[in-house]
PAKELO-606627 format. One record per residue: residue number from 1; residue in one letter; x, y, z of N, C-alpha, C in turn. Coordinates in nm, 3 decimals, padded with zeros to 5 digits. Layout:
N
+-----+------+---------+---------+---------+---------+---------+---------+---------+---------+---------+
| seq | type |     npx |     npy |     npz |    capx |    capy |    capz |     cpx |     cpy |     cpz |
+-----+------+---------+---------+---------+---------+---------+---------+---------+---------+---------+
| NUM |    A |       X |       Y |       Z |       X |       Y |       Z |       X |       Y |       Z |
...
+-----+------+---------+---------+---------+---------+---------+---------+---------+---------+---------+
END
This chain:
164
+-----+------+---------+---------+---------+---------+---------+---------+---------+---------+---------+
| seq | type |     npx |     npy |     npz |    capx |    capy |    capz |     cpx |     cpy |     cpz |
+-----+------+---------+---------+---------+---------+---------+---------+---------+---------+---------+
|   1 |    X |  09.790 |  04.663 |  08.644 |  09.909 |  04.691 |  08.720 |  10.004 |  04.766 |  08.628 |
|   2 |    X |  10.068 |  04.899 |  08.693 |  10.181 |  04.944 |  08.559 |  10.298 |  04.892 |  08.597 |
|   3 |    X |  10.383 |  04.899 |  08.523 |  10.499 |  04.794 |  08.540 |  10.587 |  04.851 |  08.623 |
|   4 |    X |  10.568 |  04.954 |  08.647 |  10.690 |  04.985 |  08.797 |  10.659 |  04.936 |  08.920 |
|   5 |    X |  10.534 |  04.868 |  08.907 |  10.440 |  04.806 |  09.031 |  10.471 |  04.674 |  09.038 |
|   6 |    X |  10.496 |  04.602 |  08.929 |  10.527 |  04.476 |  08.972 |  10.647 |  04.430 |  09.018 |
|   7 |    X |  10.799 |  04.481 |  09.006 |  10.871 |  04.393 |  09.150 |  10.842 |  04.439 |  09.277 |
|   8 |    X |  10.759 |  04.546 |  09.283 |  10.720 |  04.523 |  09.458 |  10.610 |  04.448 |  09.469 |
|   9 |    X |  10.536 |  04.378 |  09.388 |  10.425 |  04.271 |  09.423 |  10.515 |  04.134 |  09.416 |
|  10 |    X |  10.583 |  04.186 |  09.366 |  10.673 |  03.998 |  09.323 |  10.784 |  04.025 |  09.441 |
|  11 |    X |  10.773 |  04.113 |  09.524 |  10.843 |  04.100 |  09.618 |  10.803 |  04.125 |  09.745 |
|  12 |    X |  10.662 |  04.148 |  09.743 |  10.589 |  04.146 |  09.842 |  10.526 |  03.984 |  09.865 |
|  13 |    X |  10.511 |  03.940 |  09.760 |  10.470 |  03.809 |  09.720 |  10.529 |  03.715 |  09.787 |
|  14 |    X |  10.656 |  03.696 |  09.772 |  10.788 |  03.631 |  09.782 |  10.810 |  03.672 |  09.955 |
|  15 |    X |  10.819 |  03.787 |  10.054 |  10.831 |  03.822 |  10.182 |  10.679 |  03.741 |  10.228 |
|  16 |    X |  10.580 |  03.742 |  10.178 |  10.449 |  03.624 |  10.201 |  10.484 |  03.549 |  10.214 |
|  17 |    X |  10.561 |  03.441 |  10.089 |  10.563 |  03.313 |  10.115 |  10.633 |  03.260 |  10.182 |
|  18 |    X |  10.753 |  03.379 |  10.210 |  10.881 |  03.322 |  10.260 |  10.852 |  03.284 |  10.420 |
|  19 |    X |  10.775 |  03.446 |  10.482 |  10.707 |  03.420 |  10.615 |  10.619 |  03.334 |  10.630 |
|  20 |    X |  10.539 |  03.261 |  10.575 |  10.439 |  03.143 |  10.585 |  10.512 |  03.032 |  10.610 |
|  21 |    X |  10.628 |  02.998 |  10.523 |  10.708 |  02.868 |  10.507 |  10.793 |  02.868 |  10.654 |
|  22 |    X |  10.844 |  02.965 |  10.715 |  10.850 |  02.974 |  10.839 |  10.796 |  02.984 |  10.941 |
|  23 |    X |  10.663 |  03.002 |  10.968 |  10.574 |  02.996 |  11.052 |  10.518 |  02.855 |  11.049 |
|  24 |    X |  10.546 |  02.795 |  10.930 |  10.492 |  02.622 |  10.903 |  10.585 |  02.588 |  10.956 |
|  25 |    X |  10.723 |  02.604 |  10.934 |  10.851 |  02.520 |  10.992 |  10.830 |  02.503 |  11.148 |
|  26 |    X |  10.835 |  02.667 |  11.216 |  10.781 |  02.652 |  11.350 |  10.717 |  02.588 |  11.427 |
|  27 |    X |  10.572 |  02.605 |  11.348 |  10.469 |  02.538 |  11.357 |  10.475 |  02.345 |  11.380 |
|  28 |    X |  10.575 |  02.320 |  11.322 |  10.570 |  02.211 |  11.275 |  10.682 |  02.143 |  11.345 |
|  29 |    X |  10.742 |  02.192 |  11.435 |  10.868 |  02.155 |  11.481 |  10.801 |  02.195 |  11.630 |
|  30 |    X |  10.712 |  02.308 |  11.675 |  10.647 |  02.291 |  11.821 |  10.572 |  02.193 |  11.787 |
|  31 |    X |  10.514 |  02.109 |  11.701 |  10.428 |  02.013 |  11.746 |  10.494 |  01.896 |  11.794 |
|  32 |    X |  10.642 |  01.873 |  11.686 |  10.715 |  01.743 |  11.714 |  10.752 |  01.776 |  11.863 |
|  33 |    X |  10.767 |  01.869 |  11.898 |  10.841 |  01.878 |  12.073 |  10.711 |  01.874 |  12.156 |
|  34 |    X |  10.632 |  01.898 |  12.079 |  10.485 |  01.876 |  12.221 |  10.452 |  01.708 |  12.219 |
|  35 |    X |  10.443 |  01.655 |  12.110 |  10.429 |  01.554 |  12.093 |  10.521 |  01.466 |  12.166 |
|  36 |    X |  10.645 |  01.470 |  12.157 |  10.782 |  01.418 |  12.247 |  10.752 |  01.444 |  12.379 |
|  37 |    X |  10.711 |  01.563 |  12.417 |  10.713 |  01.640 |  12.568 |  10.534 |  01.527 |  12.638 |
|  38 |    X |  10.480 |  01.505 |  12.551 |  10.345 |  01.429 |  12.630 |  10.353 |  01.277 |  12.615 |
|  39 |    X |  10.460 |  01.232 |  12.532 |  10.499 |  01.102 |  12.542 |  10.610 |  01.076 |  12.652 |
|  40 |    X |  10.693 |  01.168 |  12.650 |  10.731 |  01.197 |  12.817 |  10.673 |  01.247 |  12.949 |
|  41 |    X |  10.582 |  01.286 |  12.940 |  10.481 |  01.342 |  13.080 |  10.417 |  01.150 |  13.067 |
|  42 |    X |  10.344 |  01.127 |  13.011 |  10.281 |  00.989 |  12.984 |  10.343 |  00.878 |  13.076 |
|  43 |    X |  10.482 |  00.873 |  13.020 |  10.576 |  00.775 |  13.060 |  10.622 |  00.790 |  13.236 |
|  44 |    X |  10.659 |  00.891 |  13.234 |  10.679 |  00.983 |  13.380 |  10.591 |  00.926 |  13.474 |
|  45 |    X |  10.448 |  00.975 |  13.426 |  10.326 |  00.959 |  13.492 |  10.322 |  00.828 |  13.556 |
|  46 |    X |  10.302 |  00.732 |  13.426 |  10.242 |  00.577 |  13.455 |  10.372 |  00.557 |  13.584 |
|  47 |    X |  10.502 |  00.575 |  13.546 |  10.664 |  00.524 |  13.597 |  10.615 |  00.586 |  13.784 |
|  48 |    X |  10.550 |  00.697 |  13.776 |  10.605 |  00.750 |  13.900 |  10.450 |  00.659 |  14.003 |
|  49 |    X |  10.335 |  00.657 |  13.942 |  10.232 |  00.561 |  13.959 |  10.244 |  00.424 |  14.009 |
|  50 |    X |  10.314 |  00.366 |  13.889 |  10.395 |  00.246 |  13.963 |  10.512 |  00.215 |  14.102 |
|  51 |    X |  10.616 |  00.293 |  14.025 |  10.721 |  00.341 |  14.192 |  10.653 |  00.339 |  14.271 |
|  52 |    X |  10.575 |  00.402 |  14.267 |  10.505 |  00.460 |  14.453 |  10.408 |  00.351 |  14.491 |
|  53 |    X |  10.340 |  00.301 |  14.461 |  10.221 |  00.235 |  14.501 |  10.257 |  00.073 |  14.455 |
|  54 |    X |  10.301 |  00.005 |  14.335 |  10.387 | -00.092 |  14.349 |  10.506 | -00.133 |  14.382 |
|  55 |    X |  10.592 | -00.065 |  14.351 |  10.739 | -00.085 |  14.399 |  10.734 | -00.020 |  14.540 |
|  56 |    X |  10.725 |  00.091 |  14.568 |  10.687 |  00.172 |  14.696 |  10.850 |  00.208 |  14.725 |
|  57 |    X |  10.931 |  00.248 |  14.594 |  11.025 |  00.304 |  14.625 |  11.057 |  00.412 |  14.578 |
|  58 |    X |  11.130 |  00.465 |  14.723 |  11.050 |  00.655 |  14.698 |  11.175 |  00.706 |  14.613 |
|  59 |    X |  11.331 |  00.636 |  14.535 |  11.409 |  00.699 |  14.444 |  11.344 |  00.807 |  14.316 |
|  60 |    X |  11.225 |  00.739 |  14.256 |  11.190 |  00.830 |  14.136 |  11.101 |  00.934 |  14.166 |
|  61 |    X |  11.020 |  00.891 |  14.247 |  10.993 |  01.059 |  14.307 |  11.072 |  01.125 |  14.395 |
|  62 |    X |  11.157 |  01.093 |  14.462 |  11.275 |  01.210 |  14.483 |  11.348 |  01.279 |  14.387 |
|  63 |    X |  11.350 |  01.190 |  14.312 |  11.433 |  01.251 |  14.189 |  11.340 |  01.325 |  14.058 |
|  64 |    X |  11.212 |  01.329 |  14.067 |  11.131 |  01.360 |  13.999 |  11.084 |  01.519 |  14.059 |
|  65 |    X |  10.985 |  01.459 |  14.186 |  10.895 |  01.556 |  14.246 |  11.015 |  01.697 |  14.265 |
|  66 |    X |  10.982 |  01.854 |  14.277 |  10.990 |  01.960 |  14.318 |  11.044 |  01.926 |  14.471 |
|  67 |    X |  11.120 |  02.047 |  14.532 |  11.123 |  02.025 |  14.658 |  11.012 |  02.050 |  14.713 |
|  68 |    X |  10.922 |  02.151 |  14.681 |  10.813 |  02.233 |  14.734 |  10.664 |  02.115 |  14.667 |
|  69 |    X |  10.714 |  02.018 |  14.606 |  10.630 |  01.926 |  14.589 |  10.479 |  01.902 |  14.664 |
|  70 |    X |  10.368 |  01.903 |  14.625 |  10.258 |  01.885 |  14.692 |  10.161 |  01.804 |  14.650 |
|  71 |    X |  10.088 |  01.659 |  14.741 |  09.944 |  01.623 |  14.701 |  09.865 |  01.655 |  14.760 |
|  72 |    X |  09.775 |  01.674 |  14.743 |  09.629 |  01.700 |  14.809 |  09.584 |  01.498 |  14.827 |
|  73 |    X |  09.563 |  01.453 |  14.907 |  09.528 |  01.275 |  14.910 |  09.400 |  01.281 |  14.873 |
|  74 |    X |  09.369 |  01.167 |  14.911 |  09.227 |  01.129 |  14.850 |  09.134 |  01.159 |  14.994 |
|  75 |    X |  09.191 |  01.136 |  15.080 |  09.142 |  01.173 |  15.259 |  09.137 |  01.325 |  15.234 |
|  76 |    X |  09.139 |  01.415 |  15.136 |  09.179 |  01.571 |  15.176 |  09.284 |  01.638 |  15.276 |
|  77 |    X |  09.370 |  01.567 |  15.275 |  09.494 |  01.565 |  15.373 |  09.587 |  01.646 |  15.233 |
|  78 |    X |  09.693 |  01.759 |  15.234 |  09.753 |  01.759 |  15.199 |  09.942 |  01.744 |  15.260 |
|  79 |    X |  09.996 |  01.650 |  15.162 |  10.116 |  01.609 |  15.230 |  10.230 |  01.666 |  15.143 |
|  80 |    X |  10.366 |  01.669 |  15.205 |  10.442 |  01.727 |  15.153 |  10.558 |  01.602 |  15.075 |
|  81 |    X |  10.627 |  01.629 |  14.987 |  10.780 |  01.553 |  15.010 |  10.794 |  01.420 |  15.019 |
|  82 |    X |  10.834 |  01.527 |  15.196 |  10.903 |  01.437 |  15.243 |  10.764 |  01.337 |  15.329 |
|  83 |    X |  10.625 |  01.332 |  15.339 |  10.558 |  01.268 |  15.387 |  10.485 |  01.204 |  15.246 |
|  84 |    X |  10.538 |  01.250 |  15.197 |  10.440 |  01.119 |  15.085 |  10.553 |  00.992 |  15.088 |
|  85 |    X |  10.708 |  01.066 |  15.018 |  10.780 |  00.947 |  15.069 |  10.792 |  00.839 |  15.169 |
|  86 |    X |  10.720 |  00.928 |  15.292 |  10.723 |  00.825 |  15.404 |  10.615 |  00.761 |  15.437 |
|  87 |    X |  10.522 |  00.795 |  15.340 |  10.373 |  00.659 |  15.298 |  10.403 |  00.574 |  15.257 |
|  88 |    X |  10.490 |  00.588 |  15.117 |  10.486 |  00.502 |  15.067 |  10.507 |  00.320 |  15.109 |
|  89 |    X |  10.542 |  00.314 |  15.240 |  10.545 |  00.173 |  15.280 |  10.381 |  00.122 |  15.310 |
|  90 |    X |  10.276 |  00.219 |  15.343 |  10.189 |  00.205 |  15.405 |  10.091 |  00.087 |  15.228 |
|  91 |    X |  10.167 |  00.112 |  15.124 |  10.081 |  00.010 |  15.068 |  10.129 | -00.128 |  14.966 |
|  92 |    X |  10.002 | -00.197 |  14.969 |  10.048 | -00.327 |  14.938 |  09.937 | -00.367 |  14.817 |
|  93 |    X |  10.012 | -00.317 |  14.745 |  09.934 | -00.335 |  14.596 |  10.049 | -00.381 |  14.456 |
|  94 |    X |  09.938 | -00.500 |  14.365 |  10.030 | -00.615 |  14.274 |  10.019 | -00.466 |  14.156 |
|  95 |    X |  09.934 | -00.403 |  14.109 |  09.902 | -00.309 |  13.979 |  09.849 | -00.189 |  14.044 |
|  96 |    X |  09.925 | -00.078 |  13.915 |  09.801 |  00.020 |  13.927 |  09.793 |  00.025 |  13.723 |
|  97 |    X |  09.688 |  00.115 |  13.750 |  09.636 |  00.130 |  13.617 |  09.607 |  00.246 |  13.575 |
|  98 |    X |  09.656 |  00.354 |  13.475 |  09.617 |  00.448 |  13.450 |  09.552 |  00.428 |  13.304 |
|  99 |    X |  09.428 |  00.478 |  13.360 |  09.338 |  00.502 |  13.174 |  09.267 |  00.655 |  13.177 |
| 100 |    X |  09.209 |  00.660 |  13.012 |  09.140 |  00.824 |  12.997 |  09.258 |  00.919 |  13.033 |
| 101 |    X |  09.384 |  00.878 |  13.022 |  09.510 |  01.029 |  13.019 |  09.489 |  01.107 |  12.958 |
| 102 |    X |  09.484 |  01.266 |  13.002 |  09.460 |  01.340 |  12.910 |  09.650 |  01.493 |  12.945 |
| 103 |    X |  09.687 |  01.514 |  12.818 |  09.781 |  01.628 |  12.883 |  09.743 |  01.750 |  12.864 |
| 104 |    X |  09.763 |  01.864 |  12.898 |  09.699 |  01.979 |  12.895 |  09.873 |  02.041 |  12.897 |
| 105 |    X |  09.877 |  02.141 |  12.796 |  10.062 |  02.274 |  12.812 |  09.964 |  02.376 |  12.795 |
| 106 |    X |  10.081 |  02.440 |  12.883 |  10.112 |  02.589 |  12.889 |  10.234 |  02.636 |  12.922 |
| 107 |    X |  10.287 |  02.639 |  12.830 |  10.447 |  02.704 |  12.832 |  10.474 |  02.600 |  12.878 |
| 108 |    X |  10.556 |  02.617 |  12.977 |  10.653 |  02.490 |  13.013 |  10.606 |  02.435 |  13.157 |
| 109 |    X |  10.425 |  02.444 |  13.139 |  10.373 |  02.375 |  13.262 |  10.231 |  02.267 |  13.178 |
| 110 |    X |  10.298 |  02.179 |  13.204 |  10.159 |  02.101 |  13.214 |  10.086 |  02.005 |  13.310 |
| 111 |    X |  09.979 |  01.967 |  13.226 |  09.895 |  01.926 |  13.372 |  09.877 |  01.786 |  13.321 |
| 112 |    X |  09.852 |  01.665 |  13.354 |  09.842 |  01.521 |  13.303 |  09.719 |  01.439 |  13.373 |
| 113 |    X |  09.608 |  01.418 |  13.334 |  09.493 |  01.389 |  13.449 |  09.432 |  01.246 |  13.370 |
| 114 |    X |  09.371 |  01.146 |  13.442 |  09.312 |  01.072 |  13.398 |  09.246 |  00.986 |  13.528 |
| 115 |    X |  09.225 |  00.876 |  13.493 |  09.210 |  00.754 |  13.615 |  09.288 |  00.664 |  13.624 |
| 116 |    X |  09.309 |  00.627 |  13.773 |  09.368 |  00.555 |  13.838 |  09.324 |  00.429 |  13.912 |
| 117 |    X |  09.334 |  00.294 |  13.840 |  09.260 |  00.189 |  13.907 |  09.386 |  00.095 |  13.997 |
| 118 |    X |  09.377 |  00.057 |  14.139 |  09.500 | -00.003 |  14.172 |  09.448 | -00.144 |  14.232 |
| 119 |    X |  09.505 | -00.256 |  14.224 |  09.486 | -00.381 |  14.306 |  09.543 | -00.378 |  14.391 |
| 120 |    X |  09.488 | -00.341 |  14.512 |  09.635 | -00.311 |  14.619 |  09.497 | -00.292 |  14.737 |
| 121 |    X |  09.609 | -00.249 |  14.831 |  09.542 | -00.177 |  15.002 |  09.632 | -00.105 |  15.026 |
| 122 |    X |  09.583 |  00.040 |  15.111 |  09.663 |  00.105 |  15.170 |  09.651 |  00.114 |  15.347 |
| 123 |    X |  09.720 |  00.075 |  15.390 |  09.719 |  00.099 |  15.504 |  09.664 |  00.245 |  15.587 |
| 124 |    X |  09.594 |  00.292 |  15.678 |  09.504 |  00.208 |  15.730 |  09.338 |  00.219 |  15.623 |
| 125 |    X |  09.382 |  00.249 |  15.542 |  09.261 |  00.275 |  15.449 |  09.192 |  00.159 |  15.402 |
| 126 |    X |  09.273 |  00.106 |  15.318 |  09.218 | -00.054 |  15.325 |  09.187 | -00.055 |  15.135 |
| 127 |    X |  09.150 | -00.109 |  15.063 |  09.101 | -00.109 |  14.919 |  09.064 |  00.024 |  14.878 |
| 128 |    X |  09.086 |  00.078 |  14.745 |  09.067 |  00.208 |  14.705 |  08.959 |  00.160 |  14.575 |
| 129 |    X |  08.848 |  00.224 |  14.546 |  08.795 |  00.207 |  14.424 |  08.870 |  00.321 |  14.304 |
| 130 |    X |  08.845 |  00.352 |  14.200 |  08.918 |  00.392 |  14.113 |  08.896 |  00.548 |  14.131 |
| 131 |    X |  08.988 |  00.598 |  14.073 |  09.041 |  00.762 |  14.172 |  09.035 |  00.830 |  14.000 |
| 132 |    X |  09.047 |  00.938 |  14.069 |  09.113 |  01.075 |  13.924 |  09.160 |  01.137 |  13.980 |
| 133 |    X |  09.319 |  01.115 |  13.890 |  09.431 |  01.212 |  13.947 |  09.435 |  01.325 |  13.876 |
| 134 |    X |  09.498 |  01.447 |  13.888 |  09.607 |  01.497 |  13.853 |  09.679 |  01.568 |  13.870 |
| 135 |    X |  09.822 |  01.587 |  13.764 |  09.967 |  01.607 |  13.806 |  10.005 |  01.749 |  13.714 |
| 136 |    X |  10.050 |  01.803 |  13.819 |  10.080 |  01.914 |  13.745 |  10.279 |  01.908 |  13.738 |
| 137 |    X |  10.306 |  01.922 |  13.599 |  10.433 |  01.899 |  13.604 |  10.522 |  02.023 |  13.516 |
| 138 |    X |  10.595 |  02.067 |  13.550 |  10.691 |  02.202 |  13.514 |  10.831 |  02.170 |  13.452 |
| 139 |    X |  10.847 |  02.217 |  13.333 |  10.924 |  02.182 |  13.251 |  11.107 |  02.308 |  13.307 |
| 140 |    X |  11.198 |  02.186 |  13.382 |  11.319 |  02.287 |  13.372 |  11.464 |  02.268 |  13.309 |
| 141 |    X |  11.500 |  02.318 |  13.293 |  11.649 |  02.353 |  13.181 |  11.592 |  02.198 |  13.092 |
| 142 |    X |  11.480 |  02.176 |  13.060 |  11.522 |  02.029 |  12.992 |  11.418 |  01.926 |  12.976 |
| 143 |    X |  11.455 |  01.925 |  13.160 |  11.383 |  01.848 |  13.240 |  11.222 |  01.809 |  13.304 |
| 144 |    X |  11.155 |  01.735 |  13.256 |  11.019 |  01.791 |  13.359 |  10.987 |  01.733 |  13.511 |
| 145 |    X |  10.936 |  01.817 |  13.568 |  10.968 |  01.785 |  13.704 |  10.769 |  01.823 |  13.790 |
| 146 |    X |  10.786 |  01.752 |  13.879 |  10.675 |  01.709 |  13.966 |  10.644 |  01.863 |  14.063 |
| 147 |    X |  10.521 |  01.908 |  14.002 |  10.542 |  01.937 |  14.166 |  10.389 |  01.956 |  14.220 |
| 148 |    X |  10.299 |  01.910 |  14.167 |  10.186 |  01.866 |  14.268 |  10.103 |  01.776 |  14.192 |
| 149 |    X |  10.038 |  01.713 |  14.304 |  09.915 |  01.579 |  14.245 |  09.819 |  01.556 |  14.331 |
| 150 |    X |  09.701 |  01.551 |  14.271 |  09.595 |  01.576 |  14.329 |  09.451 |  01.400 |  14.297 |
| 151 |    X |  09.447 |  01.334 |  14.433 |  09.383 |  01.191 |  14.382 |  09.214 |  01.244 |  14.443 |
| 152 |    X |  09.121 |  01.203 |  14.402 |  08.981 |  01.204 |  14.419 |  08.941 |  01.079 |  14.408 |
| 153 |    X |  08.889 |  01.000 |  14.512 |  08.794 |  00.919 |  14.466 |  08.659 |  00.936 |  14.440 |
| 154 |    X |  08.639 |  00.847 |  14.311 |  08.527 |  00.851 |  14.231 |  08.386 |  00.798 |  14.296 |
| 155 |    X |  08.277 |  00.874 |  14.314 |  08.170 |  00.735 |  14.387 |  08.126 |  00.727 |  14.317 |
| 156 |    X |  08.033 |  00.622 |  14.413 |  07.968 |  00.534 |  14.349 |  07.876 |  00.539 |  14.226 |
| 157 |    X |  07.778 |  00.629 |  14.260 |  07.689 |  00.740 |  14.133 |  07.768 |  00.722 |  14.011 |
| 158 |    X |  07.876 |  00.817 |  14.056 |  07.980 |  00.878 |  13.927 |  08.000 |  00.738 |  13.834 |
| 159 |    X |  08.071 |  00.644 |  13.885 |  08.076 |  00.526 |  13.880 |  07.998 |  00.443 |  13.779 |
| 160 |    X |  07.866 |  00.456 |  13.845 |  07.721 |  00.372 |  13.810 |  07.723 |  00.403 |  13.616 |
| 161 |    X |  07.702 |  00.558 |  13.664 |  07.691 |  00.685 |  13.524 |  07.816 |  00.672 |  13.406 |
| 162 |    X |  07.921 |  00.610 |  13.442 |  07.992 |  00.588 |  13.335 |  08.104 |  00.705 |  13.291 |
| 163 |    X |  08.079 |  00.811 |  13.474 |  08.173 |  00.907 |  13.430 |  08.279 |  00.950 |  13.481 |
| 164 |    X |  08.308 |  00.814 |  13.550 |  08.466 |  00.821 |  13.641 |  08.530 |  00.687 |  13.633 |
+-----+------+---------+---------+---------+---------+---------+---------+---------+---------+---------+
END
């Protein structure tokens, strides 16, 4: 190296490390907010699971779900809103149970899927065996918010096989 060459390596050096140590900071500060953001989708999830199907009171998903809110049911019926709210009396269940949660981001949409086991009945349906949901939820000024969910029940096969 001749020596008129080295403060632009020692300063090319230095614009390296400096940009790395910031791309780590970044790096490292989107994980703490993803991490926060799926311990909140998590919590959301199980909370809005319970409301509806144990408590069967429709405050946290009003205040949760989108207006344009949508499920697809487990009947292949899709309902809106204001008709899921007005199911919710139709059931009479002590637990539900969510296991296998998994979250999935993209930007400020994610998706939250796992299984759903409930001790309950729904009117006129009657006992549900264990379902796989999921919720797609959209992150605004802050906030994350509901706006579709999708239940499948699992058969029996699936079941047997160890993969629902």
């Amino acid at each position: 190296m001749k020596i008129g060459e080295w403060p632009f390596t020692l300063l090319l050096s230095a614009t390296v490390f400096a940009s790395t140590v910031s791309v780590m900071t970044f790096e490292e500060d989107g994980d703490a907010t993803r991490d926060t953001d799926r311990e909140t989708l998590l919590r959301l999830d199980a909370e809005l699971a319970h409301s509806q199907i144990v408590d069967r009171d429709p405050t946290f998903v009003s205040r949760v779900a989108l207006d344009n809110f949508r499920v697809l049911t487990p009947g292949g019926m899709f309902e809106n809103k204001d008709q899921v709210i007005a199911g919710l009396q139709a059931w009479d269940a002590r637990v539900v149970t969510l296991s296998g949660t998994e979250v999935l981001f993209h930007g400020d949409v994610a998706i939250v899927m796992g299984r759903m086991d409930i001790d309950g009945t729904l009117r006129p349906v009657g006992r549900w065996g264990p379902l796989k949901y999921m919720s797609t939820w959209v992150k605004e000024e802050g906030d994350w918010r509901l706006l579709s969910r999708s239940l499948t029940p699992c058969i029996d096969k699936l079941i047997e096989v160890g993969r629902c």
